[in-house]
KELUMVEX-107448 format. One record per residue (C-alpha): x, y, z; residue number from 0. Coordinates in steps of 0.2 Angstrom, whole numbers, plus 2048, in hexadecimal, padded with zeros to 3 digits. Layout:
# residues N
{{X,Y,Z},NUM} ...
//
This chain:
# residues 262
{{A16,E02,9B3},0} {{A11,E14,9B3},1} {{A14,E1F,9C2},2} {{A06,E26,9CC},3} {{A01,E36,9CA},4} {{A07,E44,9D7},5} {{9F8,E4B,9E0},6} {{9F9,E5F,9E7},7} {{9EE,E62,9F6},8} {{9E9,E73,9FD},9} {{9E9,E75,A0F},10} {{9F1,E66,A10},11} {{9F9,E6A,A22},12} {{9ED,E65,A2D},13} {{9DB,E5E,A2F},14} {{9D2,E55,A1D},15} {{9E1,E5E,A13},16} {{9EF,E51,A1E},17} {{9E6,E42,A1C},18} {{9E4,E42,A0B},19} {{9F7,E47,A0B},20} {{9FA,E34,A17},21} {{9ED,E2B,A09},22} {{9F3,E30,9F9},23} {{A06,E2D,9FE},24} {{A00,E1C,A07},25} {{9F9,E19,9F7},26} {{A0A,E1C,9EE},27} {{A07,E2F,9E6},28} {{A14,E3C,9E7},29} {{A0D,E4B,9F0},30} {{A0D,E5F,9EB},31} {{A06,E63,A01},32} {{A01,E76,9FF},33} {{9FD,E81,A0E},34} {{A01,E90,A18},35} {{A09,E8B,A27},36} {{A1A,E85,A22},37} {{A22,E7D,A32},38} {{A11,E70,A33},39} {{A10,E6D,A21},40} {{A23,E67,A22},41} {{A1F,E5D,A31},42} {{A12,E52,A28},43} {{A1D,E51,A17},44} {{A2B,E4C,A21},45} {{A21,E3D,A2A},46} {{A1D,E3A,A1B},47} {{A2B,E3A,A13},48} {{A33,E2E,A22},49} {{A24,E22,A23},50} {{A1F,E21,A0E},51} {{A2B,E20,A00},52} {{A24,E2E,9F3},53} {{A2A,E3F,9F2},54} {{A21,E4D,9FA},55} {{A24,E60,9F5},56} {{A1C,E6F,A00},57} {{A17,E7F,9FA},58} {{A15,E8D,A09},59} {{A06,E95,A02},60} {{9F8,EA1,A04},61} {{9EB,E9C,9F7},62} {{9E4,EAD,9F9},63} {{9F2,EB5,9F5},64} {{9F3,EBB,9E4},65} {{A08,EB7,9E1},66} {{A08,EA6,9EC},67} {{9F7,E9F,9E1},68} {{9FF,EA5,9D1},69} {{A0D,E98,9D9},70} {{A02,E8D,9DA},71} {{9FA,E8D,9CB},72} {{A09,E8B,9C1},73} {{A0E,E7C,9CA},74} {{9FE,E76,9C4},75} {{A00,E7A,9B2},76} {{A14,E75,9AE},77} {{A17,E65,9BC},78} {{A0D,E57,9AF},79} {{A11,E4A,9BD},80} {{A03,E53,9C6},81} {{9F4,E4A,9C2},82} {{9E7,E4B,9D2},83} {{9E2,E5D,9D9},84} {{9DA,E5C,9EA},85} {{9D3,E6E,9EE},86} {{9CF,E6D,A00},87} {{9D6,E7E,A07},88} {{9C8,E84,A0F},89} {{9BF,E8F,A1E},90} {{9AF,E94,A25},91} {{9AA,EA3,A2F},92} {{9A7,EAA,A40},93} {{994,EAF,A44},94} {{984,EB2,A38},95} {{983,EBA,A29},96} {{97E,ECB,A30},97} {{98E,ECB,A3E},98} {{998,EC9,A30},99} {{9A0,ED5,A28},100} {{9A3,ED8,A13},101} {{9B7,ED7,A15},102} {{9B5,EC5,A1E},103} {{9A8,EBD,A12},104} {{9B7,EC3,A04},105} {{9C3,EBA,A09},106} {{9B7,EAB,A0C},107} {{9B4,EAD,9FC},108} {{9C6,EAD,9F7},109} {{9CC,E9F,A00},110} {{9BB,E93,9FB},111} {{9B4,E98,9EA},112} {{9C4,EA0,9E1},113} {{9D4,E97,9E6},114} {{9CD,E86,9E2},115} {{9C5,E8D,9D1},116} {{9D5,E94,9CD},117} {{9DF,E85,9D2},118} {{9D2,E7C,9C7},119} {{9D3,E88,9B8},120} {{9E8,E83,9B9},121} {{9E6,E72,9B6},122} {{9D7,E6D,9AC},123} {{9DF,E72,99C},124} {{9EF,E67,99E},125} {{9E5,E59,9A4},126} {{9D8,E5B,998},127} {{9E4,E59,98B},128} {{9EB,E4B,992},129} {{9DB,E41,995},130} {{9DE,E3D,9A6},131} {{9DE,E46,9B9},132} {{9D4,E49,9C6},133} {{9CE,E5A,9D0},134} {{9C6,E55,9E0},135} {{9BD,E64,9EA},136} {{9B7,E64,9FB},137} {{9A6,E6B,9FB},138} {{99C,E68,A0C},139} {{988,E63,A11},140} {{987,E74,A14},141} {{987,E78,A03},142} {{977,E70,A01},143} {{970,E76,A11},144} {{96A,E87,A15},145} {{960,E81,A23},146} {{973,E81,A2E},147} {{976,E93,A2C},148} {{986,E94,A27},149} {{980,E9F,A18},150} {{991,EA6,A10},151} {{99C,E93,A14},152} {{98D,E8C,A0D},153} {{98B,E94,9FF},154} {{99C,E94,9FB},155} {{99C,E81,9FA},156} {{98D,E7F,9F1},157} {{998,E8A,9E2},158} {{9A4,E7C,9E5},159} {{996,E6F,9E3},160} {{993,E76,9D3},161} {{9A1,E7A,9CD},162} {{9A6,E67,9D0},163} {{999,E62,9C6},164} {{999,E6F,9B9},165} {{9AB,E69,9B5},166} {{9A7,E55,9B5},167} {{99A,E5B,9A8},168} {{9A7,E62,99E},169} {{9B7,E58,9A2},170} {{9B1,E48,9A5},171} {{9AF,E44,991},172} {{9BF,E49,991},173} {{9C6,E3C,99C},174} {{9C8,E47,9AD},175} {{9C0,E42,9BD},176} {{9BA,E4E,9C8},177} {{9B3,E4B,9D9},178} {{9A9,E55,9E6},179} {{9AA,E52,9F7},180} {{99E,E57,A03},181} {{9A2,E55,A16},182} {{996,E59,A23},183} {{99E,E5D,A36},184} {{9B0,E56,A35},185} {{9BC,E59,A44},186} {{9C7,E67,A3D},187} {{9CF,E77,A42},188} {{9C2,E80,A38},189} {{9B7,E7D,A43},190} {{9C1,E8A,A52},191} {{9C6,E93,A46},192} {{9B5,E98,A42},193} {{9B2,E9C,A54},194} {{9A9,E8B,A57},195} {{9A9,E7C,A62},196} {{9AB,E6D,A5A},197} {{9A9,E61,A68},198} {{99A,E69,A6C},199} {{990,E65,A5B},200} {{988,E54,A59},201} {{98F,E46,A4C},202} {{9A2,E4C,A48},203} {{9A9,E3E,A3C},204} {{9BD,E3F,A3D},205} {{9C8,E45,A2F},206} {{9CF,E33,A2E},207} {{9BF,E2C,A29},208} {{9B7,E39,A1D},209} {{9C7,E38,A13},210} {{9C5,E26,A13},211} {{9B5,E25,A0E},212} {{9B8,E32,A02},213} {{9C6,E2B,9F9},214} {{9B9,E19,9F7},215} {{9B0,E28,9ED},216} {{9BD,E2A,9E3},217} {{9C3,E1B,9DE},218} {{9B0,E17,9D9},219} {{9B1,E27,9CD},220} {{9A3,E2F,9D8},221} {{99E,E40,9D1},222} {{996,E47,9E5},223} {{99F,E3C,9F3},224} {{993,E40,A03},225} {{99A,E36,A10},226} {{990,E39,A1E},227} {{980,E33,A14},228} {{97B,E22,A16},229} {{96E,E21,A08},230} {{975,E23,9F7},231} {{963,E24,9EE},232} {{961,E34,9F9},233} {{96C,E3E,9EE},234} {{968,E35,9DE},235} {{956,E3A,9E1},236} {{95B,E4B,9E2},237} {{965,E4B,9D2},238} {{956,E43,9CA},239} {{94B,E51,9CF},240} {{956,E5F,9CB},241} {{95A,E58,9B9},242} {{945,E53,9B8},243} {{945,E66,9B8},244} {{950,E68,9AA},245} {{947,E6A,99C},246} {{93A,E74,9A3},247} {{946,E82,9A4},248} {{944,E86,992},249} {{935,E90,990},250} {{930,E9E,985},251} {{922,EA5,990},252} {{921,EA5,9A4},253} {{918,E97,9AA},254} {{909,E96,9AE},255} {{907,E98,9C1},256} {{910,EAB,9C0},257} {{905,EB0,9B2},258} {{8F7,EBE,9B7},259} {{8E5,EB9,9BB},260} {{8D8,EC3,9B0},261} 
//
């Protein structure tokens, strides 16, 4: 029988990174648990080492930092027992768009749109070759909501919507599986970390559930795993609107609702 595949999580030292950490090794994968603080990620391998019987390697890494990502990403290319990539390192910021400063929207920018690109970019090639893998991303709700306000996180996960979907478009005929994941409020230390209060915000699912929910997603090969959403056909309608609009996008000529009046 052949081995499962190894899967490398980011920010897999606490919160949604952890659980999927417990999961996959529960479900007999090998584990590649990447983050920056070294003494909690060794805490959760060793349990996991003690409680589960798979291997589990830690990488102490900034996935901002330009020599520890180039770490990573050769892992990524050169280990072909690694076969799942779960790019969940993640953060959000403090305050509105105008209390922020440039430097701070950066590194969001860093951390949520570039690392998991580049973590991406590592691996596709191998696994494209290889006719098999998956790449999860953890997007968020927020990426499709610019009514909650969180302008920069949100629009940093709405690149990771797209660039989950961009790449199904262009892996999935090629036998990769790549899944988005879009939370809404999940009790995590993003939360304080952002300067907010998460017992004070309404409907907070826990980490233990999302990830549960989430992974049903990917055992059904779903391409947008919401878990908070309880009516499927919601996001299929809005699919089915925004590909209606397709072909209207090829126009020689303006149409006709922006063209002067005589």
């Amino acid at each position: 029988m052949a081995s499962k595949p190894t899967v490398l999580i980011t920010g897999a030292s606490s919160g949604i990174g952890a659980v999927y950490a417990d999961r996959f090794a529960r479900r007999g994968h090998d584990l590649v648990l990447v983050a920056r603080n070294a003494e909690r990620l060794e805490s959760v391998a060793s349990r996991l080492r003690a409680e589960t019987d798979v291997t589990v390697d830690i990488i102490q890494a900034d996935v901002t930092a330009a020599a520890d990502i180039a770490r990573i990403e050769e892992r990524l290319r050169e280990d072909e027992r690694i076969g799942i990539l779960v790019n969940n390192a993640g953060a959000a910021l403090p305050g509105s768009f105008v209390e922020q400063n440039a430097a701070q929207a950066a590194d969001l920018i860093a951390l949520n749109v570039t690392a998991p690109t580049r973590l991406a970019a590592a691996v596709a090639p191998r696994f494209a070759r290889a006719g098999s893998g998956a790449i999860v991303n953890i997007g968020s709700v927020v990426g499709l909501a610019p009514e909650l306000g969180l302008t920069v996180y949100g629009a940093t996960k709405a690149f990771v919507q797209f660039l989950s979907q961009g790449l199904a478009q262009e892996l999935g005929p090629k036998g990769v599986y790549v899944q988005a994941v879009l939370p809404a409020v999940t009790r995590t230390e993003i939360w304080e970390r952002s300067g907010r209060d998460v017992n004070a915000m309404p409907a907070v699912m826990e980490t233990a559930e999302l990830v549960d929910a989430a992974l049903v997603g990917f055992d059904r090969r779903e391409a947008v795993t919401i878990p908070p959403l309880p009516d499927a056909g919601q996001w299929d309608a809005l699919e089915a609107a925004r590909r209606a609009m397709l072909p209207n996008y090829r126009q020689v000529h303006a149409a006709a609702r922006y063209r002067a009046v005589a």
